[in-house]
DRENKOLBA-652096 format. One record per residue (C-alpha): residue number from 0; residue in three letters; x, y, z. Coordinates in nm, 3 decimals, m for minus. Each point is the difference from the previous one (the first is absolute). Example, Ala and Ser with C-alpha at 12.3 -4.5 7.8 and 13.67 -1.06 7.14 Angstrom:
<sites>
SITE    n  res       c1       c2       c3
SITE    0  ALA    1.230   m0.450    0.780
SITE    1  SER    0.137    0.344   m0.066
</sites>
This chain:
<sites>
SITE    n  res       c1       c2       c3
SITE    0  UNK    2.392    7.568    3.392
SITE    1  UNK    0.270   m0.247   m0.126
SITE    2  UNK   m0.239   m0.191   m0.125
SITE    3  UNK   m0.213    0.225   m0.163
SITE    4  UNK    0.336    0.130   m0.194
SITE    5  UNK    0.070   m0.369   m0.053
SITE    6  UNK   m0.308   m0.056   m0.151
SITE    7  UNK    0.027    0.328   m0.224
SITE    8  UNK    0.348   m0.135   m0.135
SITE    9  UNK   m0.119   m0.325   m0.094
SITE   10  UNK   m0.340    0.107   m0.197
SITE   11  UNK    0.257    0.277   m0.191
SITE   12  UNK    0.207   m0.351   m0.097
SITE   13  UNK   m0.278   m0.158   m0.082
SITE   14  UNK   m0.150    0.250   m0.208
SITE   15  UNK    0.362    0.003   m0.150
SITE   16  UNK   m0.066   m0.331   m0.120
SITE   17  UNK   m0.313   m0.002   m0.121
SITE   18  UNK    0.113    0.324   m0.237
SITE   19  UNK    0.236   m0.194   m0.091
SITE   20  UNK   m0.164   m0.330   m0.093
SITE   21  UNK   m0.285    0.192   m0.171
SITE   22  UNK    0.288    0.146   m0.211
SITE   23  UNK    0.125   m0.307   m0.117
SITE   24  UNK   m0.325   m0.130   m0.080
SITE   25  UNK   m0.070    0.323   m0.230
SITE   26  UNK    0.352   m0.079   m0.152
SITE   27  UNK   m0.098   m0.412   m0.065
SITE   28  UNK   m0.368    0.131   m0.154
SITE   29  UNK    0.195    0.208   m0.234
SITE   30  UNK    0.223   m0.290   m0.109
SITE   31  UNK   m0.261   m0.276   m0.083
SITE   32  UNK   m0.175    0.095   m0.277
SITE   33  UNK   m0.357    0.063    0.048
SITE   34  UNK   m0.307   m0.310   m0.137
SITE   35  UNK   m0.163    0.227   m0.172
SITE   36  UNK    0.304    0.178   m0.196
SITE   37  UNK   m0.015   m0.375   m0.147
SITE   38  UNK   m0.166   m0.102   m0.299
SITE   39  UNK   m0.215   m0.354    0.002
SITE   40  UNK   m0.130   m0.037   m0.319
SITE   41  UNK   m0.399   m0.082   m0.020
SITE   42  UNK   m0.035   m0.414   m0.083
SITE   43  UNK   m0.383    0.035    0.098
SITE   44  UNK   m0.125   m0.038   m0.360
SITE   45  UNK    0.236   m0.279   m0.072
SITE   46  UNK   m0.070   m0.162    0.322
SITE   47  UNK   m0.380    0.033   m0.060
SITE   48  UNK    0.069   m0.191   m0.370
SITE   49  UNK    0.127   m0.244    0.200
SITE   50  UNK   m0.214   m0.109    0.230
SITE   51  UNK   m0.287    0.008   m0.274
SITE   52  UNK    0.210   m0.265   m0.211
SITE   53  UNK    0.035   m0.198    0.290
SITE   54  UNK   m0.344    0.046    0.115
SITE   55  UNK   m0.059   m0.144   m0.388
SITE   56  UNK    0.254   m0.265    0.012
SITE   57  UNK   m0.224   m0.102    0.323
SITE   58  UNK   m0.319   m0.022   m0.107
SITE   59  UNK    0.154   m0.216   m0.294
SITE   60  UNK    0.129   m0.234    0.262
SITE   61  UNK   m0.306   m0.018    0.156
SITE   62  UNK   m0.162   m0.117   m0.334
SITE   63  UNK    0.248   m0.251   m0.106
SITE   64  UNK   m0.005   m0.130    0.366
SITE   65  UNK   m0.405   m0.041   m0.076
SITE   66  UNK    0.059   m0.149   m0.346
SITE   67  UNK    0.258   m0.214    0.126
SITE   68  UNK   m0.238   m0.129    0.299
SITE   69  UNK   m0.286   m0.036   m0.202
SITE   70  UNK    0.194   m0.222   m0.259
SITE   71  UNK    0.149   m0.209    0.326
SITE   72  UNK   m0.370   m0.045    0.125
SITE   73  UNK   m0.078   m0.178   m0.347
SITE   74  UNK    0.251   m0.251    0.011
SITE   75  UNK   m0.116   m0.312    0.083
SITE   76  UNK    0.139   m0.076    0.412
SITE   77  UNK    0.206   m0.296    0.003
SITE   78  UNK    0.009   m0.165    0.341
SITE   79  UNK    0.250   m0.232    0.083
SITE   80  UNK   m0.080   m0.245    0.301
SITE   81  UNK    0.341   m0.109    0.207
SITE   82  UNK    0.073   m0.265    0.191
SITE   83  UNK    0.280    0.077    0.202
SITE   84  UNK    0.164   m0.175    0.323
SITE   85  UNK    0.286    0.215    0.180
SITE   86  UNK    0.237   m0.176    0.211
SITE   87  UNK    0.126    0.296    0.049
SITE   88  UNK   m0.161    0.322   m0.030
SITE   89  UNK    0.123    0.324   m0.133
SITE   90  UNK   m0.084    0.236    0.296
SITE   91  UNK    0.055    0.008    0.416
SITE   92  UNK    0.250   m0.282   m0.088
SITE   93  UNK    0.064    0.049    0.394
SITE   94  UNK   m0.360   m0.047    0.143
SITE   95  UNK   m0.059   m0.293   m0.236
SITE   96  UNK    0.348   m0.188    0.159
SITE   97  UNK   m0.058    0.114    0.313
SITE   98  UNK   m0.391   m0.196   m0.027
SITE   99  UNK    0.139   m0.279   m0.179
SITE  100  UNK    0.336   m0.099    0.167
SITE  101  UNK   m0.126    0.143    0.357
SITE  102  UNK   m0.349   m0.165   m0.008
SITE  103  UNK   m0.098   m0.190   m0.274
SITE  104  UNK    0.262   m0.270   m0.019
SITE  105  UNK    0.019   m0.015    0.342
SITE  106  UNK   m0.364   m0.082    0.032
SITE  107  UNK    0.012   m0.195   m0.263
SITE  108  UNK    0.257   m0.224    0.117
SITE  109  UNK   m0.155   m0.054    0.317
SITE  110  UNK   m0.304   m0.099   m0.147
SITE  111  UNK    0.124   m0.242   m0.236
SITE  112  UNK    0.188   m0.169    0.319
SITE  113  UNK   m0.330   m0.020    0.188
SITE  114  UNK   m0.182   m0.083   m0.283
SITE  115  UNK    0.219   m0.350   m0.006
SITE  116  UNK    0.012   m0.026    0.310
SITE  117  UNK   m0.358   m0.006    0.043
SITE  118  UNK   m0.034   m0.284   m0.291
SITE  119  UNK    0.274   m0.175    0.100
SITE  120  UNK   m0.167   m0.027    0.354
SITE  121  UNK   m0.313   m0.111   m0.157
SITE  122  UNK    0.149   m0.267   m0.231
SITE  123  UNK    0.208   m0.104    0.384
SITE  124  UNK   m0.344   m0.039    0.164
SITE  125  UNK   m0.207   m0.201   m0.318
SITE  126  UNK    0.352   m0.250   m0.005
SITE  127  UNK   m0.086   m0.026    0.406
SITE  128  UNK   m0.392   m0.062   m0.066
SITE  129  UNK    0.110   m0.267   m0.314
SITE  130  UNK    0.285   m0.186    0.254
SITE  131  UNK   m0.192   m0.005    0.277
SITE  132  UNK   m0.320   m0.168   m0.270
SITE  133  UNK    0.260   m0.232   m0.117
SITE  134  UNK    0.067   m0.109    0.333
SITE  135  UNK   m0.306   m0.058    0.089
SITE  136  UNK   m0.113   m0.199   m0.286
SITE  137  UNK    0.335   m0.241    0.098
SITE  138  UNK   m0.095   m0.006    0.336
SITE  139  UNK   m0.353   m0.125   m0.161
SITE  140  UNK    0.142   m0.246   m0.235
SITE  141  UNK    0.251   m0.105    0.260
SITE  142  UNK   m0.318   m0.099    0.278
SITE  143  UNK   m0.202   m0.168   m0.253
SITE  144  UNK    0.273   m0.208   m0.116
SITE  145  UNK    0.087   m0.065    0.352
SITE  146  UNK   m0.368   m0.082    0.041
SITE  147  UNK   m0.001   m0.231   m0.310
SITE  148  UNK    0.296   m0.230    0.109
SITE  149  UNK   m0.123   m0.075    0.347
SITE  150  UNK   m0.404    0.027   m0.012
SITE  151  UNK   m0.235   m0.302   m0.027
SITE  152  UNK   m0.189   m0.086   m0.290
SITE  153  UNK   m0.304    0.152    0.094
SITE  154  UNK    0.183    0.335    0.055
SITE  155  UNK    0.186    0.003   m0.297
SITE  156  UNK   m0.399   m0.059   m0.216
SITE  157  UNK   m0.130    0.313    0.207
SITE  158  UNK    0.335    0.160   m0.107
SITE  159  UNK   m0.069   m0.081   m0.327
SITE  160  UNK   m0.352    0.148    0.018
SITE  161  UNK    0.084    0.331    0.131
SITE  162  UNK    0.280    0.015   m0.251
SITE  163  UNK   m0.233   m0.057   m0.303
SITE  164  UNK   m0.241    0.225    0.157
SITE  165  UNK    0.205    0.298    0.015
SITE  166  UNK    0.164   m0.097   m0.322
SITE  167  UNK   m0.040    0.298   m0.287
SITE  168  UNK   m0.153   m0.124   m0.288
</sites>
């Protein structure tokens, strides 16, 4: 039963305070004026005058842009060829140093250096082949002379032959 009367007490409050904010509301209504006790004055017409001279000043546009199109589609095009080289170019400025300084020039570099390195080893060998002919052709000239200072006569006539034999005439 305590609680029931509990209860009972606390719905009267609350009913209390609902009167009572329900009263204040009524009292805030009354003090802001109503939307409808104010007057807005009717623009419709002028708004509608309006839009029709902008609807005109539109379609005007739209001709002049056509006029103005048409005219640029009868001038003569002028073309211009270019010849351009960029050393450095105007966009990704980052990608393009990144390729160049990170891959190019290395790449490059290395194969200039095996580039000469590979002639230089080539010129190295044809030197070898052209010594190694030179010595020869001493060692030649040094067995025939040999041969001519201490052969007999009828050595140094067959000499003789086979040298005018494989002469080049």
């Amino acid at each position: 039963m305590k609680d029931i009367n509990e209860l009972n007490e606390r719905i009267n409050s609350t009913e209390e305070i609902i009167e009572n904010l329900v009263k204040k509301t009524d009292e805030i209504e009354k003090q802001i004026p109503k939307i409808t006790d104010l007057h807005i004055p009717d623009y419709s017409s002028s708004l509608d005058t309006i839009i029709k001279a902008l609807n005109e000043i539109q379609a005007l546009a739209t001709k002049d842009q056509d006029t103005i199109k048409s005219k640029l589609d009868e001038l003569p095009k002028i073309s211009q060829r270019q010849i351009r080289i960029l050393l450095f170019p105007e966009t990704n400025q980052g990608q393009y140093y990144q390729i160049v300084f990170g891959r190019l020039i290395p790449w490059g570099l290395a194969f200039m250096v095996a580039t000469y390195i590979f002639i230089t080893g080539y010129r190295a060998i044809e030197v070898s082949r052209y010594n190694g002919a030179i010595d020869q052709s001493k060692h030649y000239q040094r067995a025939w002379l040999y041969l001519e200072h201490h052969a007999k006569k009828k050595m140094l006539s067959a000499m003789g032959e086979a040298y005018d034999k494989t002469a080049d005439k």
